[in-house]
Structures are given as structure tokens and as C-alpha cells.
LUMLO-368140 format. One record per residue: residue in one letter; x, y, z of N, C-alpha, C, O in turn. Coordinates in steps of 0.001 Angstrom, whole numbers, plus 500000, padded with zeros to 6 digits. Layout:
# residues N
AXYZXYZXYZXYZ/...
//
This chain:
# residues 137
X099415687979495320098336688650494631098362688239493167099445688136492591/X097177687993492522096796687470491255097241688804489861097221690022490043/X097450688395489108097320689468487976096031689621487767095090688922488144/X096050690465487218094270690814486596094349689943484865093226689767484393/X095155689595484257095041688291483508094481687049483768093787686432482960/X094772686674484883094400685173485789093285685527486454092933684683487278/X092710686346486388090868686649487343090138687205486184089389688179486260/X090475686326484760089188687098483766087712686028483938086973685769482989/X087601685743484720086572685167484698086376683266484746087304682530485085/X085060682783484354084838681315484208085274681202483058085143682111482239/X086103679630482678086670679835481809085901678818480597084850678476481139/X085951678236479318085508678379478758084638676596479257083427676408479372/X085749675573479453085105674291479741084048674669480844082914674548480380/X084053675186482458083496675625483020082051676218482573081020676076483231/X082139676770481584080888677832481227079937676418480286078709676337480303/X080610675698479738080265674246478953079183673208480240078042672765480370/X080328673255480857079729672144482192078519673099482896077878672382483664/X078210673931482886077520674916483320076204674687482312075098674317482706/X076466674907481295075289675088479767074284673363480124073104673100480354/X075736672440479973075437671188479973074351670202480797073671669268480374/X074445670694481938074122670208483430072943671192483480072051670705484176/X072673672185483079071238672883483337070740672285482247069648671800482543/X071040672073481043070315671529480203069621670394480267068511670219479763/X070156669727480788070055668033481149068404668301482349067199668079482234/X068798668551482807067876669300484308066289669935483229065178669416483335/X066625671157482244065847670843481696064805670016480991063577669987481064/X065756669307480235065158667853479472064505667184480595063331666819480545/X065360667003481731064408666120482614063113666493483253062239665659483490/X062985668035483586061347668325483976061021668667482760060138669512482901/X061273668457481319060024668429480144059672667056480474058496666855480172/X060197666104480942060133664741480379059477664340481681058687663396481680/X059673664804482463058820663906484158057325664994484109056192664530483981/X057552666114484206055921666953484604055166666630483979054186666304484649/X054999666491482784053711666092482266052692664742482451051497664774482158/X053419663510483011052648663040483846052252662963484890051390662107485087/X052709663834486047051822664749487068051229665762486808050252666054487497/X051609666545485814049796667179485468048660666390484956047506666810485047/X049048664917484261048162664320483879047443663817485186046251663916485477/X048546663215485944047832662705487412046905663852488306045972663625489076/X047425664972487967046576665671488760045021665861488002043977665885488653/X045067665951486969043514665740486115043026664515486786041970664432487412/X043848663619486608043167662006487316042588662286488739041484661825489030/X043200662922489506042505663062490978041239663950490769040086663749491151/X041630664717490244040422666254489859039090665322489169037991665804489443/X039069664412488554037832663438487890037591662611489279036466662514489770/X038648662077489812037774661356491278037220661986491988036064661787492362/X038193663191492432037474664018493421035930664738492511035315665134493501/X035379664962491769034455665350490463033443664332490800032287664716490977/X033836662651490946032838661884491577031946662126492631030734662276492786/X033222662107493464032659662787495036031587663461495090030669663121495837/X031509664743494151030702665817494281029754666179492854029385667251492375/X029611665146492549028288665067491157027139664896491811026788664420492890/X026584665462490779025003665360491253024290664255491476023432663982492315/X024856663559490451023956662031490507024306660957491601025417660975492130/X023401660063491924024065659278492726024528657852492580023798656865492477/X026028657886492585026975656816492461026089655595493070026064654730492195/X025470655235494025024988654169494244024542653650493667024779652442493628/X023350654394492622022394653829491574023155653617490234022479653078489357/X024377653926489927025036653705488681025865652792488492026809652801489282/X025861652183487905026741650567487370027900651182486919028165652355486655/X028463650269486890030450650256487000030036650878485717029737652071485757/X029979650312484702029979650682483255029846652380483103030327653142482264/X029084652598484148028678654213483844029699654831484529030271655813484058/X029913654469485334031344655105486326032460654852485602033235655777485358/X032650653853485253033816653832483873033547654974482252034274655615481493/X032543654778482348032227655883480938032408657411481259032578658308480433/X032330657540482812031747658900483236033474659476483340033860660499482774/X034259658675484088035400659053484158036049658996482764036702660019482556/X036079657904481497036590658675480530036950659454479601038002659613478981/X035383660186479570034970661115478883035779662531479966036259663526479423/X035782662387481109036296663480481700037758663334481210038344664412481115/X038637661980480804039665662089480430040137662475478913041188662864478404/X038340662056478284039087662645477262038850664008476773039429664470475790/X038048664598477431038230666327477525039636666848477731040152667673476976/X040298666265478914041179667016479485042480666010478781043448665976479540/X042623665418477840043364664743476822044344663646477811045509663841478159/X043617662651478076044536661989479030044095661055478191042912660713478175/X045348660360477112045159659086476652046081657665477069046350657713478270/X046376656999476713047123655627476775045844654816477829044630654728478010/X047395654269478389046454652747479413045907653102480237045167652324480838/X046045654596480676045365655071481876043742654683482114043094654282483081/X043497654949480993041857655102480811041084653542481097039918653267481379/X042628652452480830042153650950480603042249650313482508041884649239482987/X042987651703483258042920650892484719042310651320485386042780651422486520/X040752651901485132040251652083486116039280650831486603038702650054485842/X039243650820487858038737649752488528037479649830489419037486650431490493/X036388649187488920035214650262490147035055648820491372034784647761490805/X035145648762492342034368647745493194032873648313494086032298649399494169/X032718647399494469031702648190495668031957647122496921031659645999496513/X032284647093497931032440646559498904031498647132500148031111648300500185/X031304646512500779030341647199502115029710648727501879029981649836502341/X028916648316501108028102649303500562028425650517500376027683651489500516/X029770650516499989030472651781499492031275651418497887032024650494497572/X030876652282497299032229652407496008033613653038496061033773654183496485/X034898652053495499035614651935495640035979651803494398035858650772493737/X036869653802493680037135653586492361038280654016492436038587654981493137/X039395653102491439041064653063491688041495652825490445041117651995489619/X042519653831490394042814654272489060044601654286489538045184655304489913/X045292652795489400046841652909489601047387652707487888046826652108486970/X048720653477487905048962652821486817050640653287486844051126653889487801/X051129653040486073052143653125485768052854653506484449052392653157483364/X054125654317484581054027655465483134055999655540483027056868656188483609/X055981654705482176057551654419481777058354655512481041058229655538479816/X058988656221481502059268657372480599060918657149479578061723656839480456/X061535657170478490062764656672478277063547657972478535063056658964477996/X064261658094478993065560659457479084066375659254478316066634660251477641/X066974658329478065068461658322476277069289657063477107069818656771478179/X068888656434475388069740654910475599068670654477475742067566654706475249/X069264653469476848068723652146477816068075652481478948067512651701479716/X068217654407479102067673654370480402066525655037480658066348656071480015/X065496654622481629064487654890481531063616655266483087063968654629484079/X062699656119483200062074657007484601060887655667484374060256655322483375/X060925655135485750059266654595486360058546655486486657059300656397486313/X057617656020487050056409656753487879055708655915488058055373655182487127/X055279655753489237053843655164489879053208655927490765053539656466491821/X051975655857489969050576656115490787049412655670490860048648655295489971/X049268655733492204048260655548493321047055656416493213047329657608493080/X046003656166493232044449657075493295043766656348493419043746655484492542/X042667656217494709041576655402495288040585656431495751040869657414496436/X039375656099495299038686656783495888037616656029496818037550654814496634/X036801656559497756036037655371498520035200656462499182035373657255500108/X034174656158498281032650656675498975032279657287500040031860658430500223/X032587655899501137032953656445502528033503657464502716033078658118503668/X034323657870502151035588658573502766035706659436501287036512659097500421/X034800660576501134035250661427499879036029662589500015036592663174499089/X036044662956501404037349664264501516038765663343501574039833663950501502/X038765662222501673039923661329501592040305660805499611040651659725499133/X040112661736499163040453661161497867042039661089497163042934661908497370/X042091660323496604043596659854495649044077659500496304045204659225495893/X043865659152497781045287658175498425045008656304498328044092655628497858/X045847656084498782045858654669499134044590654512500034044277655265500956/X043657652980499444042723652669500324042665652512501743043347651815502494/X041567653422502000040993653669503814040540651937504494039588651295504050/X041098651637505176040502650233505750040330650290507005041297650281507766/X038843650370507519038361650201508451039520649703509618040390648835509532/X039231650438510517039673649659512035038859648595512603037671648860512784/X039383647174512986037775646371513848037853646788514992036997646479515822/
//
């Protein structure tokens, strides 16, 4: 049986490694979430395509590019994001894709990738932000 000296508790390095390791954990979801809330604005403007009034057929890339960055810059989404969006039109559907990629540094040398994916395709507007839909022959 223990003394009641030797069971006072966590001791002081313990309570350190404890502080340390949640902290870290902290820093890391300040430093990763905010570009998935940004991504989620990015889907919320495609899916916003989908369901506008006007019709995407009659509007030139240029306007579909203008239309989406003004929605980004309401909702404050700046850098390269705004520079990858991509409009095509293929078989008489539009096809607008917005991938990009978002380098985050954590300390030092080391550093978080994120990549994302968002396609949207005319055809297919309850199918939005995933990877492009390709027909079966």
C-alpha cells in the first residue's frame, strides 16, 4: 500500500506534457480550419450557380468568372483562389472548376498541403463540388 505522499497527484513534467500537446493541437486547428471554411464558401458560390436566376447558358465565361468573384469577395476569400477558376462548356453543358491548392507553414521547414477539388457541371447540379461526372457510353 502507497503512502498518501506518493498519490499527490500528476506531477509537475506530466501536467507540462499535458499543457504542451493540447496546445500544439490547438495551433493546429487555428491553422488548418480556416481554409475549409473558406472551401465551404467556395462550394456555397457553385452550388449559388446552380440555382440563380439567370441563365448560365446565355452567359460568357467572363461573366461566370466575374459572378463567382464578387461572391468571393463578399464572403472575403482572397489569394489564388479567385485566379483558378475555370469555366468550360463541353456537350452543351457548363463545367465550372475551382481546384486549388493552399500551403499552410506549421514552424520551421514544415509545412500542411490541402487540396481541393470543386466541379460543378450543369448537367448534374445536385452533384456539386465533387470531382467531374463523366458520362457512361
Amino acid at each position: 500500500m502507497r503512502t498518501r505522499k506518493q498519490q499527490q497527484g500528476m506531477f509537475s513534467m506530466g501536467t507540462m506534457y499535458l499543457v504542451l500537446s493540447l496546445g500544439f493541437f490547438v495551433y493546429l486547428a487555428f491553422t488548418i480550419v480556416p481554409p475549409y471554411v473558406d472551401n465551404m464558401f467556395i462550394q456555397a458560390a457553385l452550388k449559388d450557380l446552380g440555382g440563380s436566376e439567370s441563365d448560365l447558358t446565355s452567359m460568357s465565361k467572363s461573366e461566370v468568372r466575374s459572378k463567382l468573384r464578387k461572391y468571393f469577395q463578399i464572403n472575403n476569400i482572397r489569394g489564388e483562389v479567385t485566379e483558378q477558376i475555370k469555366v468550360q462548356r463541353k456537350d452543351g453543358a457548363m463545367i465550372v472548376s475551382v481546384d486549388y491548392q493552399k500551403r499552410l507553414p506549421l514552424f520551421s521547414n514544415a509545412e500542411v498541403v490541402l487540396t481541393f477539388e470543386n466541379h460543378w457541371n450543369s448537367k448534374y447540379p445536385d452533384q456539386c463540388c465533387k470531382p467531374q461526372v463523366s458520362e457512361k457510353p
